[in-house]
C-alpha positions in Angstrom: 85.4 180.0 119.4 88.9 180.1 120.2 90.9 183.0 118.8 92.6 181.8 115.3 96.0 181.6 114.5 94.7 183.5 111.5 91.7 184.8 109.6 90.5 185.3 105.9 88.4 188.4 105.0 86.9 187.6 101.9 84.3 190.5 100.5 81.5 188.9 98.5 80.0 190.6 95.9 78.4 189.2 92.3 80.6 185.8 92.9 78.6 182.7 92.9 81.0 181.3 90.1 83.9 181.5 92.1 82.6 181.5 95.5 82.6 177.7 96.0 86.5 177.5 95.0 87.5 180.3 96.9 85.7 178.7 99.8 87.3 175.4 99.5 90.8 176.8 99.1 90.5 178.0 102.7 88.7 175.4 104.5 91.4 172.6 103.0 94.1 175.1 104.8 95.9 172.8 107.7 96.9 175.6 109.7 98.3 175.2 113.3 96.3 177.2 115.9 93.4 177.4 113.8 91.6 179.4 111.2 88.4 181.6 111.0 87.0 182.7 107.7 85.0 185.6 107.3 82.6 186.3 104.5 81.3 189.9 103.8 78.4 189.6 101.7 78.5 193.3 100.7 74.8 193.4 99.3 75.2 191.0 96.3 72.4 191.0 94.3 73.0 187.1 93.1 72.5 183.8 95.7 76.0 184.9 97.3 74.5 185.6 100.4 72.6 182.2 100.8 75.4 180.4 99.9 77.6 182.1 102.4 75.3 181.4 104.6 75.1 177.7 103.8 78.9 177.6 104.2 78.6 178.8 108.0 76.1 176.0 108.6 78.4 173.5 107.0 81.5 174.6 109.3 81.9 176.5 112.4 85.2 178.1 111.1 83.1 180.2 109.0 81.5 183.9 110.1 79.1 185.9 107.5 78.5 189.6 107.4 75.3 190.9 105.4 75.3 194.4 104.3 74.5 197.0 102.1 76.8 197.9 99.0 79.9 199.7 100.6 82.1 198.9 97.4 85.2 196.4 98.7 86.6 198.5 100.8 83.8 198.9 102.7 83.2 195.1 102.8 86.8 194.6 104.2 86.4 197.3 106.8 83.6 194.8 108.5 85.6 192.4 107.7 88.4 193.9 109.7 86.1 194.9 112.9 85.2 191.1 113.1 88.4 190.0 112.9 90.8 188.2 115.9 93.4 186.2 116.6 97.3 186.7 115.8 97.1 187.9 111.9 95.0 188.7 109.0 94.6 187.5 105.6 92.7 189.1 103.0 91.1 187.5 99.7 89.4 188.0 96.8 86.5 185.9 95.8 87.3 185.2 92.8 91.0 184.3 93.9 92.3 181.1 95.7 95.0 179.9 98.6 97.1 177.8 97.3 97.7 174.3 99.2 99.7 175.0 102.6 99.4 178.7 101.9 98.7 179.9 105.2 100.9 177.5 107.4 103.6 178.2 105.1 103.2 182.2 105.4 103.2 181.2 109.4 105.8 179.5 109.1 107.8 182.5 107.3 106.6 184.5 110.5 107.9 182.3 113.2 111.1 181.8 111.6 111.5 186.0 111.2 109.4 187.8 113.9 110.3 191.1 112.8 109.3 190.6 109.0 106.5 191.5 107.3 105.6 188.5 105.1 104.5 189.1 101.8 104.4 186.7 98.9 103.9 185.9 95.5 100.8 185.1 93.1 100.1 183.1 90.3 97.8 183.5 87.7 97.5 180.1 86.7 94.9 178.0 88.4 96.5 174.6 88.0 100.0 175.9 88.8 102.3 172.6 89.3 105.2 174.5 91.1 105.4 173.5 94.7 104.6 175.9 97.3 107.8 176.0 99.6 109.1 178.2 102.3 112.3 179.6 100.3 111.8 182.7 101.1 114.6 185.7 100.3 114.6 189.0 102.8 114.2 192.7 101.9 115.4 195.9 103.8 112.4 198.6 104.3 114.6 200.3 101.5 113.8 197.8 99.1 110.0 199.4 98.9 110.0 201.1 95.4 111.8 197.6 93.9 109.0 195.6 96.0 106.1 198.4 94.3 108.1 197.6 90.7 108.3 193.7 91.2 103.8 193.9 91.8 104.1 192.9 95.4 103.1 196.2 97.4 100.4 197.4 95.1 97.7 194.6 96.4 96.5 193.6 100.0 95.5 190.0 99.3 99.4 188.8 99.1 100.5 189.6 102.9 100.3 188.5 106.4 99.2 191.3 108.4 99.2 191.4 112.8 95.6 192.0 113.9 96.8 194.2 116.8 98.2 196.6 113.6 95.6 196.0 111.0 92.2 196.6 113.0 93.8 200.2 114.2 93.7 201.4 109.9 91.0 201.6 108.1 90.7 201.3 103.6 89.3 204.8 102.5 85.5 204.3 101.0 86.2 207.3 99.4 88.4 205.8 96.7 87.2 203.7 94.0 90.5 203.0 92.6 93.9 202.3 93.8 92.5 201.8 97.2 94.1 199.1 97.9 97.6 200.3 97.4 96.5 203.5 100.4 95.7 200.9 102.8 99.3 198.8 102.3 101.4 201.9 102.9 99.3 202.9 105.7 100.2 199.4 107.6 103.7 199.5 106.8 104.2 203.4 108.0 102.2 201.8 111.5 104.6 198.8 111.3 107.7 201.5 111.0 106.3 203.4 113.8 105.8 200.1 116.1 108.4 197.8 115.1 111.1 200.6 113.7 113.6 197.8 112.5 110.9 195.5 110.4 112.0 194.5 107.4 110.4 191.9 104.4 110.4 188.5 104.0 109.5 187.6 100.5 108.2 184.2 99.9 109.1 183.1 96.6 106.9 180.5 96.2 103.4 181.4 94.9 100.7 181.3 97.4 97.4 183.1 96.0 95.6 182.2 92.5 94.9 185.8 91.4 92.1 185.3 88.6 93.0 187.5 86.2 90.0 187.0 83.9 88.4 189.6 86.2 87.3 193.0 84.9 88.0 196.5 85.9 91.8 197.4 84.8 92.4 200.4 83.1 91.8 198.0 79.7 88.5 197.1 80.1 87.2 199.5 82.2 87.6 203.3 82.2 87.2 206.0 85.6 86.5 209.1 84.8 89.0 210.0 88.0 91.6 207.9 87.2 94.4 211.1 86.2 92.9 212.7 89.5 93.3 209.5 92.1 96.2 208.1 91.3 98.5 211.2 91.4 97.4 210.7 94.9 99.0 207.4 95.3 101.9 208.0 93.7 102.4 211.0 95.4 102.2 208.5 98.5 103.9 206.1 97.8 107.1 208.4 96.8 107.0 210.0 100.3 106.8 206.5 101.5 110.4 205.6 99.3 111.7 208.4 100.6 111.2 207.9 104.2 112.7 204.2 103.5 115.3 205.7 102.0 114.9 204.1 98.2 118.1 204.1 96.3 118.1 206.6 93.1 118.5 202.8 91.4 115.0 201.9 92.0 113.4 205.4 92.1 114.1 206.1 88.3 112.4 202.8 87.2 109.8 203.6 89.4 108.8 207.2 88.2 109.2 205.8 84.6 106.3 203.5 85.7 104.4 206.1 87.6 104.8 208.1 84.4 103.6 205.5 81.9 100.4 205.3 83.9 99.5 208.8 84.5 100.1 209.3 80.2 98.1 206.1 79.3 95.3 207.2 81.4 95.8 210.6 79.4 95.2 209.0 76.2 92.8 207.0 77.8 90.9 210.4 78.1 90.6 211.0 74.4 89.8 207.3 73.9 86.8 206.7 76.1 86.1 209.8 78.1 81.9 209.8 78.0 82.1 213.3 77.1 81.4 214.0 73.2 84.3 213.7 71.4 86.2 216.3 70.2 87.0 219.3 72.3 85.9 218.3 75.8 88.0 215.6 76.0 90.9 217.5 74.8 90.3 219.8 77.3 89.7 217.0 80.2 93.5 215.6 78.7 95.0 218.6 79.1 93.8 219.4 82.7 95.4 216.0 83.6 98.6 217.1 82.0 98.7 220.3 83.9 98.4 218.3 87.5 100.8 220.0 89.5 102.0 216.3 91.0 102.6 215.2 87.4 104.6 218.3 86.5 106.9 217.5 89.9 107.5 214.1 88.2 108.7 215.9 84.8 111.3 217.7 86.4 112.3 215.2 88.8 112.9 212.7 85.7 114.6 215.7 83.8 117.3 216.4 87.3 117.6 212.6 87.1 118.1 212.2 83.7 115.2 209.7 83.5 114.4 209.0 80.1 110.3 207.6 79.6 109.0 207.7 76.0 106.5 210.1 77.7 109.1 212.6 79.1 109.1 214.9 76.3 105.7 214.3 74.8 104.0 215.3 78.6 106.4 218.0 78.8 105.1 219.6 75.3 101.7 218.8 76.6 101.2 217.3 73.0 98.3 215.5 73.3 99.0 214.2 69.9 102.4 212.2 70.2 100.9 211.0 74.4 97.8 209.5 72.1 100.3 207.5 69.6 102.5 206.4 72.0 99.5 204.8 74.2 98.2 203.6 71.3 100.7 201.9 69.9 101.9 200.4 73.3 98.0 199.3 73.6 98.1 197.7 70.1 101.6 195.9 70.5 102.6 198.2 67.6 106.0 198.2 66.2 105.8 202.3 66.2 106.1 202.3 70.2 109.1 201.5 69.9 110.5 204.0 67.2 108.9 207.0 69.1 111.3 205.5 71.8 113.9 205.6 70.5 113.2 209.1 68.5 112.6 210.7 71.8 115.2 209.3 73.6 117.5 210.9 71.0 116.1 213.9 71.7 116.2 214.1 75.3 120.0 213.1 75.1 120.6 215.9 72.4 119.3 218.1 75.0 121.1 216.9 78.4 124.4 217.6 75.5 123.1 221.3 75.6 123.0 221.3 79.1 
């Protein structure tokens, strides 16, 4: 076939519920130059691989990849080396495009050839709000306000060049955060080929992201999770600093950073599989002593950053990290008195200083 103005990588695995809308939202696509949809059945158990299979009988547009479980990233990875034409699209299977998603995101393109198009989500199915091409532009220093406002973390909300894309790879090795490794990979390649890139942000709503799936921190716990995503962070604050992040969006952005290494803490004593008791206090306080997660406490101290969890991590007191998550987990009222009790405390201290 002719090479696509686009295609959609969409890694199948344990999805015949959703398969048939994802599907549907990408065949009903009008996109000029074409489209080419390519479905990774990464060794699903269920009918997924039949059904993907029926699909590229029903319509030419469609390619299928069987293989053995590689996890997601390994899925899109095929998906990636099968790949051609101008740009790349990625997609969940339990997600959706919206109607004139991809033209639109094309359309963003043509009218800014140095951008890097990125978009927003919805999480409701039957959204009524129009999908338009108002779209609002960002420089590359805007990263760590693009990371806060949950547009950077995912891969599934951008429109990426094939020439760029097939030269990166996502690491198999990570079974969290993944995705995130893989984003700031492209836009350091996109820095290094096109040095004066900046974003265009479509306001509009172009993906269904179904958030009924499983496998957040809340529902379901990794062992690694105070290990990998020190990692990322560590990452993605190189990445600010390169772009040259104003102090304005770095503080808001280690507070975040923070709040997620402390609640996966707590998370530790909460559902570690090790017997309760002293192993998991011991497996917490390893994760507090992470030399990347110490950085951060001094960092927030120099910047006078205040975080509920400032003090709490810097006392290493397992105690207070555990009733903070949990009352933040609960939607207790106490979260916010432990706020504002350390907050107090950390400005009684900065007036010793």
């Amino acid at each position: 076939m002719e090479q696509p103005a686009v295609c959609v990588i969409v890694p199948v695995y344990k999805a015949e519920a959703t398969l048939p809308r994802c599907v549907q939202s990408v065949l009903t696509q009008q996109v000029a130059g074409g489209l080419r949809l390519i479905l990774v059945d990464d060794g699903s158990p269920d009918n997924c691989g039949a059904l993907c299979d029926a699909y590229a009988r029903q319509d030419p547009r469609v390619t299928v990849i069987h293989q053995e479980d590689r996890g997601v990233s390994g899925a899109r990875n095929s998906g990636l080396n099968a790949a051609c034409g101008a740009y790349v699209v990625f997609l969940d299977s339990d997600d959706a495009l919206r109607p004139g998603a991809l033209q639109t995101a094309l359309d963003a393109q043509a009218a800014d050839p140095e951008a890097f198009v990125l978009w927003n989500y919805t999480t409701e199915e039957q959204d009524p709000a129009p999908v338009t091409g108002a779209v609002h532009t960002a420089e590359q220093s805007g990263l760590a306000r693009l990371y806060l406002d949950c547009l950077i973390a995912m891969p599934w909300n951008k429109l990426y060049r094939w020439e760029y894309a097939r030269l990166l790879k996502f690491d198999e090795s990570y079974t969290l955060g993944e995705d995130l490794q893989f984003v700031l990979d492209y836009i350091a390649l996109l820095g290094r080929k096109c040095p004066e890139f900046h974003y265009a942000v479509l306001e509009s709503a172009l993906t269904f992201y179904d958030c009924s799936r499983t496998g957040t921190l809340s529902t379901r716990y990794h062992e690694d999770y105070c290990e990998i995503w020190p990692r990322h962070f560590e990452k993605l604050n190189a990445a600010c600093a390169a772009a040259g992040c104003p102090g304005q969006d770095m503080m808001p952005l280690h507070r975040a950073e923070l709040r997620v290494l402390a609640e996966g803490v707590a998370d530790i004593l909460r559902r570690d599989p090790a017997q309760p008791g002293g192993l998991r206090r011991d497996k917490a306080r390893n994760a507090l002593a992470n030399p990347w997660l110490r950085e951060l406490l001094r960092t927030m101290t120099s910047e006078r950053c205040y975080s509920p969890y400032l003090l709490p991590c810097r006392w290493n007191s397992l105690r207070l990290i555990w009733a903070l998550a949990e009352s933040a987990r609960t939607a207790s009222p106490l979260f916010g008195k432990l706020d504002w009790a350390g907050y107090y405390l950390l400005l009684g201290r900065y007036a010793r200083d």
